[in-house]
C-alpha positions in Angstrom: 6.0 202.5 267.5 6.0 205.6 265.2 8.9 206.6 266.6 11.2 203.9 267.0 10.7 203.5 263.2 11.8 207.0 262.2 14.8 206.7 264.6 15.5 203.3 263.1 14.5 205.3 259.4 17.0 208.2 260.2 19.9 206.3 261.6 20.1 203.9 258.3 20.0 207.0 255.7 22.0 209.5 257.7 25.2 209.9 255.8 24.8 214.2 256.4 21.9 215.9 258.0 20.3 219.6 257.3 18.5 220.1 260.0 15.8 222.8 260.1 12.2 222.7 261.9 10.1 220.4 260.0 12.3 217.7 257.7 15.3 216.2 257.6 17.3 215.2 254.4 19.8 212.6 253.1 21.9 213.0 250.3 23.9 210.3 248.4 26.9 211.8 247.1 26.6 213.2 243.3 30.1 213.0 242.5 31.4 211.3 239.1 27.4 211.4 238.5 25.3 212.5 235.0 22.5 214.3 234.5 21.1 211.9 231.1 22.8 209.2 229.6 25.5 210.5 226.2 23.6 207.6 224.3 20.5 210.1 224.8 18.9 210.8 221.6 18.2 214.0 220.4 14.6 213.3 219.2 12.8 210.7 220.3 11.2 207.7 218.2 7.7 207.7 218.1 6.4 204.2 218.2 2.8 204.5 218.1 0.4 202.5 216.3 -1.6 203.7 213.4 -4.7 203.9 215.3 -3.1 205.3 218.3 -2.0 207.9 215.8 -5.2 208.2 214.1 -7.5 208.5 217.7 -4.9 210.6 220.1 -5.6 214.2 219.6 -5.7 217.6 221.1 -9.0 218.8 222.6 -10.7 222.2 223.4 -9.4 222.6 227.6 -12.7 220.7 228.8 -11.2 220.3 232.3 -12.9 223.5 233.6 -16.1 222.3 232.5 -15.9 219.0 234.9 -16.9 216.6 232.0 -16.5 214.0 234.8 -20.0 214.9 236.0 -21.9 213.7 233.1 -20.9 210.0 234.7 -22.2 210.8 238.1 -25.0 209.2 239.5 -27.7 211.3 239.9 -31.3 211.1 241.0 -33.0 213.2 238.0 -36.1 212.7 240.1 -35.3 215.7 242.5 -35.1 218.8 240.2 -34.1 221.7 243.4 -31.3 223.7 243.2 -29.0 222.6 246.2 -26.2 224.7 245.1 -26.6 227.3 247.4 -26.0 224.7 250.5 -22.2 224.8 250.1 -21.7 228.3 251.1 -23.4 228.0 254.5 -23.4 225.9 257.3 -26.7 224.5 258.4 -27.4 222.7 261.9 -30.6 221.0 263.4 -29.2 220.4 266.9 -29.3 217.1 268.4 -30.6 215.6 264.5 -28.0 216.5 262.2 -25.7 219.4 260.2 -24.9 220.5 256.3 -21.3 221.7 256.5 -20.4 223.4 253.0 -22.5 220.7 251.0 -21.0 217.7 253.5 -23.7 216.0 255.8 -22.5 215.8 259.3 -24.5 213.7 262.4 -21.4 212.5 264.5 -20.4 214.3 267.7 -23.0 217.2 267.2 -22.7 220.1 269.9 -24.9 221.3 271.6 -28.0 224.0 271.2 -25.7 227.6 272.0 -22.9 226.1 272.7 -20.2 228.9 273.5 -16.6 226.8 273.5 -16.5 226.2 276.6 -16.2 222.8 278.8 -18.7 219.8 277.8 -19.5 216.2 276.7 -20.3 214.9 273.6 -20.7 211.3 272.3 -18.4 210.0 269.2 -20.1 207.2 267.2 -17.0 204.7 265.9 -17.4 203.4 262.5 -19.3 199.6 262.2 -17.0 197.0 263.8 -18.5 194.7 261.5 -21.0 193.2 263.8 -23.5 195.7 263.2 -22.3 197.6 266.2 -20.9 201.3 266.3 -19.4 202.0 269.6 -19.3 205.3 270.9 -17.4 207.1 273.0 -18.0 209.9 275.3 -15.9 213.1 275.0 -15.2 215.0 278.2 -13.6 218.3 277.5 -12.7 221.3 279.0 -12.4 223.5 276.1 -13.0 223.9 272.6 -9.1 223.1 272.2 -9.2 219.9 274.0 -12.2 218.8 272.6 -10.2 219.3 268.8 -7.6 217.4 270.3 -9.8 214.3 271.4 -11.8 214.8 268.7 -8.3 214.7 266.5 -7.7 211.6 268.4 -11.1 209.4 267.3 -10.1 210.2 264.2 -6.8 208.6 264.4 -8.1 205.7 265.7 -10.7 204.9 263.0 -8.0 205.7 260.6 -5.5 203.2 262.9 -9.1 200.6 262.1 -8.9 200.8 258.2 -10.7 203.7 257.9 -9.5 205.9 254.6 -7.4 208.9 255.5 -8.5 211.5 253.6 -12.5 211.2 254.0 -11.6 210.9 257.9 -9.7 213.9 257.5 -12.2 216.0 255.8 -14.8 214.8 257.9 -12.9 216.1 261.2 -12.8 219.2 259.8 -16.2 219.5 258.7 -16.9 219.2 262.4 -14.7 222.1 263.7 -16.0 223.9 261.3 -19.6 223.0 262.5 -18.7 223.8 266.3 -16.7 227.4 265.1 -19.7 228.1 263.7 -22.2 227.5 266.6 -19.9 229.9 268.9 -19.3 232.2 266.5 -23.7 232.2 266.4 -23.2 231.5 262.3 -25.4 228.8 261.5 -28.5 229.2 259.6 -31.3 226.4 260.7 -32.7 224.6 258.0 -36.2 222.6 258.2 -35.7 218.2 258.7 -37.4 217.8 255.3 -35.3 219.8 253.7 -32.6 218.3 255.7 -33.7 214.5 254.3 -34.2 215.9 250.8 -30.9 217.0 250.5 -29.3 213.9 252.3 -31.5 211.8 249.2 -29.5 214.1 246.5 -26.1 213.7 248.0 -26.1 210.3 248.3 -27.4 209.7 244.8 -24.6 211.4 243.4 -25.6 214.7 243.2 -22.9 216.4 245.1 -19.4 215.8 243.5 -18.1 215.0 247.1 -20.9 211.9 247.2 -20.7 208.3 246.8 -19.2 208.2 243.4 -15.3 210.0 243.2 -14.7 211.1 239.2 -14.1 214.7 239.8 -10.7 215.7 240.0 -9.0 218.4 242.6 -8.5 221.3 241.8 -9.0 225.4 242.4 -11.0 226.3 239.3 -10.2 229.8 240.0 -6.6 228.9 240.2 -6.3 226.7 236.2 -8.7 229.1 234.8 -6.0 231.7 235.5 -3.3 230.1 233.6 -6.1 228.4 231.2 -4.4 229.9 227.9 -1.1 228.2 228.9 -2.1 224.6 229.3 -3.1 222.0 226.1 -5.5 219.2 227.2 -4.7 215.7 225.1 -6.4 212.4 224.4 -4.0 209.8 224.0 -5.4 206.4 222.6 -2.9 203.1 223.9 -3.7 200.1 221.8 -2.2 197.9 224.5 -4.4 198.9 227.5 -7.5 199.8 224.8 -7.8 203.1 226.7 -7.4 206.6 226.4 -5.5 208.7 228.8 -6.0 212.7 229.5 -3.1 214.5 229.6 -2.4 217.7 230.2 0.6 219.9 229.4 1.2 223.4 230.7 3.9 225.3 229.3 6.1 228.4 231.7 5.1 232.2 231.7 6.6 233.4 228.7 6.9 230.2 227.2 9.3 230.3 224.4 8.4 227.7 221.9 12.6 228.3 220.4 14.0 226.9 223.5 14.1 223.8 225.2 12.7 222.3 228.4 12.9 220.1 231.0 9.3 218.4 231.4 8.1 217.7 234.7 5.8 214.3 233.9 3.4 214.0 237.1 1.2 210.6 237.5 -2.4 210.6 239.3 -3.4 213.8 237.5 -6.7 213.3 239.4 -4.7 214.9 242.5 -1.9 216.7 241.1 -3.7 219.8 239.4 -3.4 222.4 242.4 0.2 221.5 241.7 0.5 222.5 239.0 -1.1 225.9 239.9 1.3 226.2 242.0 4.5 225.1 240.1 3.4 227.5 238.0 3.3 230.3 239.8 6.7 229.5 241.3 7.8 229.7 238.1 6.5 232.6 236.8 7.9 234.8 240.3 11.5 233.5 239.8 11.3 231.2 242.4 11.8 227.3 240.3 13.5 227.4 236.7 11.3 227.0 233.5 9.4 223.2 233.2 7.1 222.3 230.8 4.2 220.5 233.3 2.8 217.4 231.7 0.1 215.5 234.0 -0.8 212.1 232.8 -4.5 211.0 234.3 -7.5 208.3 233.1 -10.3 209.4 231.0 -13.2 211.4 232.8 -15.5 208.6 232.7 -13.0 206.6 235.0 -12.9 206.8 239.0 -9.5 207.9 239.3 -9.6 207.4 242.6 -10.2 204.0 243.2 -7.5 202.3 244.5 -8.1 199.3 242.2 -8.3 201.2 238.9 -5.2 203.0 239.9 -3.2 199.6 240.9 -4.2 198.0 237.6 -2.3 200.5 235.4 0.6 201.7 238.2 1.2 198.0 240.0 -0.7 195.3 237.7 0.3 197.1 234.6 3.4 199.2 235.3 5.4 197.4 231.9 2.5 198.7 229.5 2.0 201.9 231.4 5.7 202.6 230.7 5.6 201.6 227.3 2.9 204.2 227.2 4.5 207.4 228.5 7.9 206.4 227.1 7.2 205.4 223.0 4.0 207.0 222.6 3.3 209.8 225.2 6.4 211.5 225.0 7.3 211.2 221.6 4.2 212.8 220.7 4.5 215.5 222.6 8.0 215.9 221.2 6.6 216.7 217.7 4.1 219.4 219.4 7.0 220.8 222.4 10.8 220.8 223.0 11.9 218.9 225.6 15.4 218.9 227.0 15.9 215.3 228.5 19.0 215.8 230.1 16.9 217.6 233.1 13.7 216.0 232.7 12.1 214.4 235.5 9.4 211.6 235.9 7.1 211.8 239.6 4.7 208.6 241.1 3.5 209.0 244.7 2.3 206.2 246.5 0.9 203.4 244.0 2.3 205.8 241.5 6.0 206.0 243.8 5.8 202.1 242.6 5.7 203.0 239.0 8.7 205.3 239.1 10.6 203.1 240.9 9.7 200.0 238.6 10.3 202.9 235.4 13.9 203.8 236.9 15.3 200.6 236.8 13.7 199.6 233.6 14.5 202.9 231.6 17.7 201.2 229.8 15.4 199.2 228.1 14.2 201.4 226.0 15.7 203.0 223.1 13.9 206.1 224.0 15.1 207.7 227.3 13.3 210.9 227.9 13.7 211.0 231.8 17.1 211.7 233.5 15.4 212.1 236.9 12.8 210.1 239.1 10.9 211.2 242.1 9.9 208.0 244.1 7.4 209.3 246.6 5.9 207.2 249.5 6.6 203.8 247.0 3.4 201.1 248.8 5.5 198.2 247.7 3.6 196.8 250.3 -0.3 197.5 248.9 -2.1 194.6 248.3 -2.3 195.7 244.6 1.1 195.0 244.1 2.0 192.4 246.6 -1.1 190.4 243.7 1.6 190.7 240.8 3.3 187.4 239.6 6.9 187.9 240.5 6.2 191.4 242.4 9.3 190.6 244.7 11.7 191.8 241.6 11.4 195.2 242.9 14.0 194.0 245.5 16.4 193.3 243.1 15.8 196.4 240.9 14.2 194.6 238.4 17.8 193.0 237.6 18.9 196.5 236.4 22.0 195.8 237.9 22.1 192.6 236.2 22.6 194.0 233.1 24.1 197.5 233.8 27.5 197.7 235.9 26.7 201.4 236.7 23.8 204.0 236.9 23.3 207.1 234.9 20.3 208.7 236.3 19.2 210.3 239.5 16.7 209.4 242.1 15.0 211.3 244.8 13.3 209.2 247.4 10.9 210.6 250.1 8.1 210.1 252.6 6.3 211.0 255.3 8.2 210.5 258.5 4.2 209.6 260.0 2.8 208.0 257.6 3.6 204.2 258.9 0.5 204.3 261.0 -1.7 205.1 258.2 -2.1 202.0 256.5 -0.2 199.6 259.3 -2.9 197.0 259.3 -2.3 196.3 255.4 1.8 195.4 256.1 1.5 191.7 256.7 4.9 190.2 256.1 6.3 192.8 254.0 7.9 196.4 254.9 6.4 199.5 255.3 6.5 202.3 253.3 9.4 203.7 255.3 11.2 200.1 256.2 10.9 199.8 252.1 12.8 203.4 252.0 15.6 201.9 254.4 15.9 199.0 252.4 15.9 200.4 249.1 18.6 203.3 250.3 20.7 199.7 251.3 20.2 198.1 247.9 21.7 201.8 246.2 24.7 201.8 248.6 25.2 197.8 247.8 25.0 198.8 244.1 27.5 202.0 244.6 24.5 204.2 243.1 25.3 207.8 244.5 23.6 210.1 242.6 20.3 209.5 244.7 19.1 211.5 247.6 16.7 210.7 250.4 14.3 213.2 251.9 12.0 212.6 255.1 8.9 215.0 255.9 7.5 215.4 258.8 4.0 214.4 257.4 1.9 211.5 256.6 1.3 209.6 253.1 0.4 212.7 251.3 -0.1 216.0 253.1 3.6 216.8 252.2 3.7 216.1 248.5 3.2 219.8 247.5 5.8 220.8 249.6 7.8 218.5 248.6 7.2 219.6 244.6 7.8 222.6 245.2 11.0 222.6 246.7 12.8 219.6 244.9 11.4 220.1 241.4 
């Protein structure tokens, strides 16, 4: 099924192919197009309230300090130092493992095993009967049995099991079986092994029950610390405060204009930034000015939920937010050249941009001339919830009301990534049948200053690539 789709994908956008080992790409024509519209004011207006004026502020750089733990649940009952437990891999054979801080009990190996030929016995996630089926594992080598393990995976992903906990989990348990041949596992007593499962799943470990912390390589942001600003930004509408960070270029110059780079989900998005950064500062990408937009620390940026109420339920508001209050802000602080500034949303967040692309002309202030729609879930049931969702089919009547379009778009996905979330699809398109149709509506429109990029990936593993080459 996989891949009839991305033939089906790659035969509708194909209008020129680059081929090369991993991606394909699809670029509408630029010709006759405009980086910005002329009507593009020079300095924005800032529209914020008195009391979003008198709350927002700029902070000491508290990211490094992970304020989000203060809202953690944790057992203050059990006072033991468990830090230690993420450098080493633990194993009780045939009860259970520590793996870097992560519990694992599924698919243990066995006592000395050397990588070589065996069985082992894969426990399936509750069918919701109470049940968890297992399946037995016959494999003739270490590399097979990554492969079937691989495979389990897949299916309790294919079941509705989230993608990214599945995928850490599988590689907790390579790294648990590398271990045991390479003789590298320390034992560790089963009372110490039930104490620290108690503390985990109370909260203690940041990778536990409860999500706030944000991802990141502290090493990494404490390197370019002195470059980036951290700001509170009150919204009256939503009665919120939103984080935002802003990270100015090696050898910023604070004489000369840039394009900002305005990333969504900052909760994901900070180890690229590192990494944009970098880029920047060996030659490699022109000058940006980074700005990551995320929900206060005391909010679970991860849940699915919160995030569709402000990206899907909200996206009007949200909009309103970055475009009359965020950025003109920041325009009094930084100086931002709009003509190349560029606006990203991946996934709940690829919504957003799509819904902010065709909804920029009605706002006096214009501070984006490019948008990055990445993996758009018009599908999610978060969205699919909205009163008259179904306008994103027409653009949101952009076209309505404009007989041309100014800006540019880049559109992308994972050529995989269909299978990921398949069983949530219902009626409505995919996320790559919603990238076919959408590269329609542009063509219907005679919009050609867009592009259309397929990764060989899933929903998200190629998003850093993909920054790092099209930004």
């Amino acid at each position: 099924m996989n891949k009839l789709i991305s033939t089906i994908l790659m035969l509708a956008v194909m209008t020129s192919m680059s081929a090369c080992a991993k991606q394909t790409e699809v670029t509408g024509s630029t010709e006759g197009s405009t980086e910005g519209s002329k009507a593009q004011p020079v300095k924005l207006t800032n529209r914020m309230t008195d009391k979003e004026l008198q709350t927002s502020k700029e902070t000491d750089f508290i990211l490094l300090d992970h304020p989000w733990e203060q809202y953690m649940t944790k057992d203050d009952s059990n006072t033991k130092d468990f830090s230690g437990y993420k450098d080493k891999i633990f194993f009780i054979p045939e009860i259970g493992s520590i793996v870097y801080g992560n519990p694992v009990f599924n698919a243990l190996p066995n006592e000395g095993y050397d990588g070589g030929a065996g069985t082992v016995v894969f426990m399936h996630m509750d069918d919701g009967t109470g049940n968890m089926p297992v399946t037995e594992i016959k494999y003739d080598s270490f590399d097979d049995l990554k492969t079937k393990l691989r495979a389990e995976w897949d299916k309790e992903i294919a079941g509705g099991y989230p993608k990214v906990p599945a995928d850490e989990e599988y590689d907790s348990m390579i790294k648990l079986y590398e271990a045991v041949i390479e003789g590298k596992t320390e034992m560790l007593d089963k009372a110490d092994l039930d104490e620290y499962l108690e503390y985990y799943y109370s909260g203690g470990s940041e990778t536990a029950a409860n999500s706030y912390y944000w991802q990141m390589n502290d090493d990494k942001v404490s390197a370019i610390k002195d470059n980036i600003r951290e700001y509170h930004l009150y919204d009256e509408e939503f009665d919120s405060t939103f984080v935002v960070h802003v990270t100015t270029p090696s050898g910023y110059d604070q004489t000369r204009e840039y394009p900002a780079l305005v990333l969504t989900d900052a909760v994901w998005r900070f180890n690229d930034v590192t990494s944009l950064y970098d880029a920047m500062a060996q030659g490699k990408k022109d000058p940006q000015i980074i700005i990551t937009v995320g929900f206060e620390y005391n909010i679970d940026s991860w849940d699915n939920e919160v995030r569709g109420n402000i990206l899907c339920d909200h996206k009007k508001e949200f909009l309103d937010f970055i475009t009359d209050n965020m950025m003109p802000y920041l325009s009094e602080k930084y100086s931002f050249d709009y003509n190349r500034s560029t606006l990203f949303g991946h996934s709940q967040g690829g919504v957003f941009a799509h819904y902010a692309a065709f909804n920029y002309d009605l706002y006096e202030n214009r501070p984006f001339a490019r948008y990055i729609i990445a993996s758009p879930t018009f599908w999610t049931p978060y969205f699919t919830g909205v009163a008259d969702y179904e306008k994103y089919k027409t653009e949101y009547g952009f076209f309505d009301r404009n007989s041309t379009y100014d800006r540019q778009l880049i559109i992308t996905a994972g050529d995989m990534e269909d299978e990921d979330y398949q069983e949530y699809y219902g009626d409505n398109d995919s996320t790559t049948q919603g990238v076919v149709h959408l590269k329609e509506r542009l063509d219907g429109y005679g919009v050609t200053s867009y592009s259309v990029k397929m990764y060989n990936s899933h929903h998200y593993q190629y998003v850093s690539q993909m920054l790092l080459e099209l930004v």
